[in-house]
C-alpha positions in Angstrom: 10.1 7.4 -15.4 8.1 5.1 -17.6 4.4 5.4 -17.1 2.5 2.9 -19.3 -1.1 4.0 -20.4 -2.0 1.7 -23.4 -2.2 -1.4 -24.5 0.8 -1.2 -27.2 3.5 0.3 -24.7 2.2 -2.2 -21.9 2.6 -5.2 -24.9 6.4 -3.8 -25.5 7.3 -3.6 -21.8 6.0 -7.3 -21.2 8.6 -8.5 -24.0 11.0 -7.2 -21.9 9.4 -8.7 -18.7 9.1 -12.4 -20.6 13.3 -12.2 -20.7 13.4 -12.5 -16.9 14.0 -14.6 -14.5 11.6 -12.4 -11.4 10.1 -9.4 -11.9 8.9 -7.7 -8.5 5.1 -6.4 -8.2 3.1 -3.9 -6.2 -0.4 -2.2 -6.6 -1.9 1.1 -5.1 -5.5 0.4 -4.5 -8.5 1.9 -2.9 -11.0 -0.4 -0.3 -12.8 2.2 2.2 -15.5 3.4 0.2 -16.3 -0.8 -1.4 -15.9 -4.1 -0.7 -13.8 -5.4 -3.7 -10.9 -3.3 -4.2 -10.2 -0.7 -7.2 -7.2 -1.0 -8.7 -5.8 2.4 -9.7 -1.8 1.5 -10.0 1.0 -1.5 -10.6 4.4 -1.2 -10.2 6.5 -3.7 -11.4 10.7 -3.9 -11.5 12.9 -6.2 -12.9 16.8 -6.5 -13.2 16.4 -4.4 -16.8 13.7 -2.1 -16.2 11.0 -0.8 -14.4 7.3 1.0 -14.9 4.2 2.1 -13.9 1.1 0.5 -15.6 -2.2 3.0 -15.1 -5.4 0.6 -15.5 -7.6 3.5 -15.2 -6.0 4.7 -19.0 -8.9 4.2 -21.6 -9.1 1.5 -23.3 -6.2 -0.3 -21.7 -6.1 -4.0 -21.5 -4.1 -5.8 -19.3 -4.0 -9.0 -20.7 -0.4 -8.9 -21.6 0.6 -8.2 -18.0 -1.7 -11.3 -16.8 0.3 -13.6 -18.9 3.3 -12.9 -17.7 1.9 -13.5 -14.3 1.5 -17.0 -15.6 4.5 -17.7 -16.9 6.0 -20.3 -15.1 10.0 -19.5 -15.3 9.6 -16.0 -14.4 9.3 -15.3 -10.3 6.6 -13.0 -9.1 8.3 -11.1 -6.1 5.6 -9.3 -3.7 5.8 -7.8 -0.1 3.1 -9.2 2.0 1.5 -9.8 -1.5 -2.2 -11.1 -0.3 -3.8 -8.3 -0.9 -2.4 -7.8 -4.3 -3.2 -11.4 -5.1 -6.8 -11.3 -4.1 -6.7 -8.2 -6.7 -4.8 -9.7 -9.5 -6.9 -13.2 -8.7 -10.1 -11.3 -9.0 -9.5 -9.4 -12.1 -7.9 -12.3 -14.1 -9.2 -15.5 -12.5 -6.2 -16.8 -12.2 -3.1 -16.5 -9.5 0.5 -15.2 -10.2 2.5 -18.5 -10.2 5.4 -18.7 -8.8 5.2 -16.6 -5.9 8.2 -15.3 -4.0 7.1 -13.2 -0.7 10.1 -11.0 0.8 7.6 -10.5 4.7 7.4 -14.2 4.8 10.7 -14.7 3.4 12.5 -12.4 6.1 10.8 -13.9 8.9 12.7 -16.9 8.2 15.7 -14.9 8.0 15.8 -13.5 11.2 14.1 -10.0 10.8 11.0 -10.2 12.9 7.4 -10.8 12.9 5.5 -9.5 10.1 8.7 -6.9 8.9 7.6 -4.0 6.9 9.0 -3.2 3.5 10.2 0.3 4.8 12.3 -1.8 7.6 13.7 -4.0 4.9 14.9 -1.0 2.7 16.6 0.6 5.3 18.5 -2.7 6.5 19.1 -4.0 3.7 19.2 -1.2 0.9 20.1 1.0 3.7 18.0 4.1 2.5 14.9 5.4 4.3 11.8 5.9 2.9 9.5 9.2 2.1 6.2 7.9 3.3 4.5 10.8 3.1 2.6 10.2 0.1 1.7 7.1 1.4 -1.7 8.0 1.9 -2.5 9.7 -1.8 -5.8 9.1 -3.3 -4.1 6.8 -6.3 -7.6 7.2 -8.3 -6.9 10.8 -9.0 -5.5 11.7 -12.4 -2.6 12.8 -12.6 -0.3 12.0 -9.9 2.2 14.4 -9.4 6.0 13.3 -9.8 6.4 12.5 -6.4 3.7 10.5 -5.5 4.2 8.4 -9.1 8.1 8.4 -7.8 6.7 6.9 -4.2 4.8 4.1 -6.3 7.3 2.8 -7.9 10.3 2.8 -5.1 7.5 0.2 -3.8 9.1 -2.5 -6.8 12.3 -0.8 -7.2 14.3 -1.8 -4.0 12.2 -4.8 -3.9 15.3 -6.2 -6.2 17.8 -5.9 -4.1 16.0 -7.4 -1.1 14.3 -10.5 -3.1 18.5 -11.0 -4.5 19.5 -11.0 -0.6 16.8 -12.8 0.7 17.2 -15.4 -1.6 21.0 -15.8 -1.3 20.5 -15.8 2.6 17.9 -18.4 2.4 19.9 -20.7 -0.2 23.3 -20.2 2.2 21.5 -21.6 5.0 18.9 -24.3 2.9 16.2 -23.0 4.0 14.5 -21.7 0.7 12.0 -24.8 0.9 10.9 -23.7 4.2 8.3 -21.1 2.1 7.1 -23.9 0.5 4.1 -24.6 2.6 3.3 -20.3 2.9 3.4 -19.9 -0.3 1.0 -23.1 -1.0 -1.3 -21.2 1.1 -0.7 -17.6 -1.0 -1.2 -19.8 -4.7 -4.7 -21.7 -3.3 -7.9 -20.1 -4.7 -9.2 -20.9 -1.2 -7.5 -18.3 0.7 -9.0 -15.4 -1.1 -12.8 -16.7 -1.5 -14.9 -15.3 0.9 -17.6 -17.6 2.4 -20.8 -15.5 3.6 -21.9 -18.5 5.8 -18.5 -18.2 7.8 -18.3 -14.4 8.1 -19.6 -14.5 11.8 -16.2 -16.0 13.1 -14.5 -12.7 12.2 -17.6 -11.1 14.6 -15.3 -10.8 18.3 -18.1 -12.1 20.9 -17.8 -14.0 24.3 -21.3 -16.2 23.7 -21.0 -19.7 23.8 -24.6 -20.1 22.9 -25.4 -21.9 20.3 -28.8 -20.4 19.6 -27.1 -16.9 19.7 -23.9 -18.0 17.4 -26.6 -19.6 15.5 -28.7 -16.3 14.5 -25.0 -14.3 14.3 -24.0 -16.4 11.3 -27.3 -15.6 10.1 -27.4 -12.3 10.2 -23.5 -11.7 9.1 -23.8 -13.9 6.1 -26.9 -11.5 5.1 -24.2 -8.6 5.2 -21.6 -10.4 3.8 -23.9 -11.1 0.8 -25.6 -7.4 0.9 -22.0 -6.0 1.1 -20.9 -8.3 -2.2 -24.2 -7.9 -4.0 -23.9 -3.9 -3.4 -19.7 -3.8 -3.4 -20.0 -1.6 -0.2 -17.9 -2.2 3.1 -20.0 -4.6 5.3 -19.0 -2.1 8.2 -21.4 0.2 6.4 -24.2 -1.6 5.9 -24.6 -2.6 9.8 -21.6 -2.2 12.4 -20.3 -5.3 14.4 -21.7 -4.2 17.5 -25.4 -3.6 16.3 -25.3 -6.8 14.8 -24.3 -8.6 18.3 -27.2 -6.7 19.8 -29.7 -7.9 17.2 -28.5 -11.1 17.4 -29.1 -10.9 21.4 -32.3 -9.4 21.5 -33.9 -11.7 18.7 -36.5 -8.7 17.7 -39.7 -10.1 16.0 -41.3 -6.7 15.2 -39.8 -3.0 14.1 -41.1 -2.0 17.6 -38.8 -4.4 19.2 -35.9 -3.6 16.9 -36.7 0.2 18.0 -35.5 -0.7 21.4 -32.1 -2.1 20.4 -29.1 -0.3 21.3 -26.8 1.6 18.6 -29.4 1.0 16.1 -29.7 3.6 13.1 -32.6 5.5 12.3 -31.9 4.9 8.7 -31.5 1.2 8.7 -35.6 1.2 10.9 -36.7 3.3 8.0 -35.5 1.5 4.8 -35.0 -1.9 3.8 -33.3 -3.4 5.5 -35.1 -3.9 9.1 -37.9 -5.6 6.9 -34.6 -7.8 5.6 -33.2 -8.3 9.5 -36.5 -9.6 10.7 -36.9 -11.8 7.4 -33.1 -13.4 8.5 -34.3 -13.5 12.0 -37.6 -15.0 10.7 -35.5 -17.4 9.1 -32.8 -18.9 11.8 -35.6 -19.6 14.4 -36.9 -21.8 12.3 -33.3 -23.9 12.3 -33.4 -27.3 14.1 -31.4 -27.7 17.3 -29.3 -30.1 15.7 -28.3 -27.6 13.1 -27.1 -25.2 15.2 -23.5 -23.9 15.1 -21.6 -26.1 17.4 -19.8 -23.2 20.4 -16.2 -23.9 20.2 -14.7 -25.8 23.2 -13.0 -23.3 25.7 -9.7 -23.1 24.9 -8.2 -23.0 28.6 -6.1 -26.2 29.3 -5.2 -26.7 32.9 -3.1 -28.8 35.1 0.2 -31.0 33.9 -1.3 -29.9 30.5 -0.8 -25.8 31.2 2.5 -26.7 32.9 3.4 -28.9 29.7 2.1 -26.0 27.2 4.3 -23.4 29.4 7.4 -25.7 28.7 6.8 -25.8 25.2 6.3 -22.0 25.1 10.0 -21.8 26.3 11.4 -24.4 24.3 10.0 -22.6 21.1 11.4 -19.4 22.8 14.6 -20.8 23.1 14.8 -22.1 19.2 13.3 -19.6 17.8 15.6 -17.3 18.8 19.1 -19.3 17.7 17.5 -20.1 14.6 16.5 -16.8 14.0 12.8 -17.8 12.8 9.8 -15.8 14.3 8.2 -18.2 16.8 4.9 -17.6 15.5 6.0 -18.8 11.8 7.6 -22.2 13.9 3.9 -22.6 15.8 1.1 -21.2 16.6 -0.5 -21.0 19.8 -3.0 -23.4 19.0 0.1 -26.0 17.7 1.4 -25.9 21.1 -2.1 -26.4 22.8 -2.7 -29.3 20.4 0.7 -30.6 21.2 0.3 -30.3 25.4 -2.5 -32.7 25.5 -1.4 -34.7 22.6 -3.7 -34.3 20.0 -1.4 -34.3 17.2 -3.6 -35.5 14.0 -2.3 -32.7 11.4 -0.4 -30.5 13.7 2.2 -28.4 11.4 4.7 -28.7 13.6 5.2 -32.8 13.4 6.1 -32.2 9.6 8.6 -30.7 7.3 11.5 -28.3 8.7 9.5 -27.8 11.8 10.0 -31.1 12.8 13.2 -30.9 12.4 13.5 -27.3 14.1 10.9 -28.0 16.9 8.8 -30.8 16.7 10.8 -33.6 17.7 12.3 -32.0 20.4 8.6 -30.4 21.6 7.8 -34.4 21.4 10.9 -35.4 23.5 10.0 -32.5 25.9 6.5 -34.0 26.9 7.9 -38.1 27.1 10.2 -36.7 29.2 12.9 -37.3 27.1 14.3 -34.1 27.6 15.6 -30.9 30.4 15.9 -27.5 29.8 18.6 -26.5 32.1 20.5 -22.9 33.0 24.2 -23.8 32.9 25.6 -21.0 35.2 29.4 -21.2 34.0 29.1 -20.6 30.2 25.9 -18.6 31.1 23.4 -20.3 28.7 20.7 -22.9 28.6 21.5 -26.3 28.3 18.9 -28.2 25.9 19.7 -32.1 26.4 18.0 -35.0 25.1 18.0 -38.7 26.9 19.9 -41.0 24.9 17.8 -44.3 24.2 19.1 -47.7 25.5 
């Protein structure tokens, strides 16, 4: 087992790595006790070799590995890799480029909604996984051989499923349909967090503008605390507690007393003085700066009847193509596309035109049945030919 723990070995191993044409990566990393995650392992595989780089070694400088990262002919393969890129984006500043990610990947190839890599392995490399070091402490020094031997089965069978995964997607031309995923993995965007939108993660039921209003408030505080002091925001002030502030609007410590769920610790310290300065702060907001409530959601009528159609219709495709429905459209897609408000909808562009969209358009112009044919014992899709 090759376990890489300074700079020199780590320079020698990325020779070998510049010689390919993908290399597959994986980190072990720790988030429950910060906000910014620590890395403690990555794995990376290749057609040639395979090893373990420790980050924690003294000394050790990964610059070597961020290069390769960078190197344009050489395919980073991940599974579910945003985490890891958020990681490898933070450290280095920069993304891995080109990205190749087998979950998204095998969602277009007919193996379900968010597939794990243990599912993967066992169809396609058709070995099951030891899980049980799964949750290790990968900080700790040393790893026994097992654990070590867990981390990097992460990036070794990751070979044989990029190879199949690829070859499936480039039988059936559909390797271009992970274009528009991966844009969204290589954009900076994706993994900056914005304090001043960290309320829409908040789950609430208030429509009120005043109320949403002091929520972003107080949850871009946190976010900012949580950043400033890389702690989990959860620890700082739980969702929950922050709702109630937000509700009951307190203007003294005696009024923030009688809030429900609210820790003795946070009265006592710094951070009620902190609360009330936020709270201070957002009444003091115009009206015309509030956040705008979202419009309900709920369509009704022909439009309901017209969304429930499409529902089907995506059903029905999704399933002979063998593409999750959710990576075809969203729910929101079809909403947009029942009362015709298609400015930017992702499904009137690319392959899910072609797959869906100009059917879902032919659907609601009536250009189209959905029938049950009860002597071959299918449904019957059939568009109206035009004059």
């Amino acid at each position: 087992m090759n376990i890489i723990e300074n700079t020199q070995d780590l320079k020698n191993f990325c020779e070998m790595l510049g010689r390919q044409e993908f290399i597959t990566v994986d980190l072990e990393f720790l988030r429950e006790k910060t906000y910014y995650a620590k890395l403690c392992l990555i794995q990376v595989g290749s057609m040639e070799d395979c090893a373990i780089i420790d980050p924690l070694a003294p000394e050790m400088d990964l610059s070597p590995f961020f290069a390769i990262l960078q190197n344009p002919n050489i395919v980073k393969v991940f599974h579910s890799g945003r985490q890891d890129i958020e990681i490898l984006y933070k450290l280095s500043g920069n993304i891995p480029n080109p990205v190749f990610d087998t979950q998204i990947a095998a969602m277009v190839c007919g193996f379900g909604e968010s597939v794990s890599y243990e599912t993967l392995v066992n169809k396609i490399v058709n070995i099951s996984l030891d899980k049980t070091c799964r949750l290790s402490n990968w900080s700790k020094r040393p790893l026994d051989k097992k654990q070590l031997q867990y981390a990097l089965s992460d990036v070794t069978h990751l070979v044989p499923i990029y190879k199949h995964l690829k070859k499936e997607l480039e039988n059936t031309g559909r390797l271009h349909w992970l274009d528009e995923e991966t844009e969204i993995l290589a954009n900076p965007e994706t993994y900056i967090v914005h304090p001043m939108d960290a309320w829409q993660k908040i789950k609430h039921r208030s429509h009120n503008a005043r109320f949403l209003t002091i929520l972003r408030e107080l949850a871009a505080w946190r976010e900012e605390r949580a950043q400033r002091k890389d702690t989990p925001r959860q620890t700082i002030i739980k969702d929950e507690c922050l709702l109630n502030i937000a509700a009951a609007c307190p203007r003294t410590l005696e009024e923030m007393e009688e809030i429900r769920n609210i820790r003795k610790d946070i009265l006592s310290g710094k951070l009620a003085t902190e609360i009330l300065e936020v709270i201070s702060h957002a009444k003091e907001i115009p009206s015309s700066q509030y956040v705008r409530p979202e419009k309900e959601k709920n369509i009704s009528g022909a439009s309901l009847s017209l969304y429930e159609l499409l529902k089907l219709l995506l059903k029905i495709r999704s399933q002979e193509s063998g593409v999750v429905a959710k990576l075809i459209a969203s729910e929101e897609d079809l909403r947009k596309l029942s009362v015709f408000a298609d400015k930017n909808n992702p499904v009137l562009k690319g392959w899910r035109l072609e797959l869906f969209g100009k059917e879902a358009c032919a659907l609601r112009e009536g250009k189209l049945t959905i029938s049950y044919n009860p002597d071959k014992k299918e449904i019957d899709i059939k568009t109206a030919v035009s004059d």
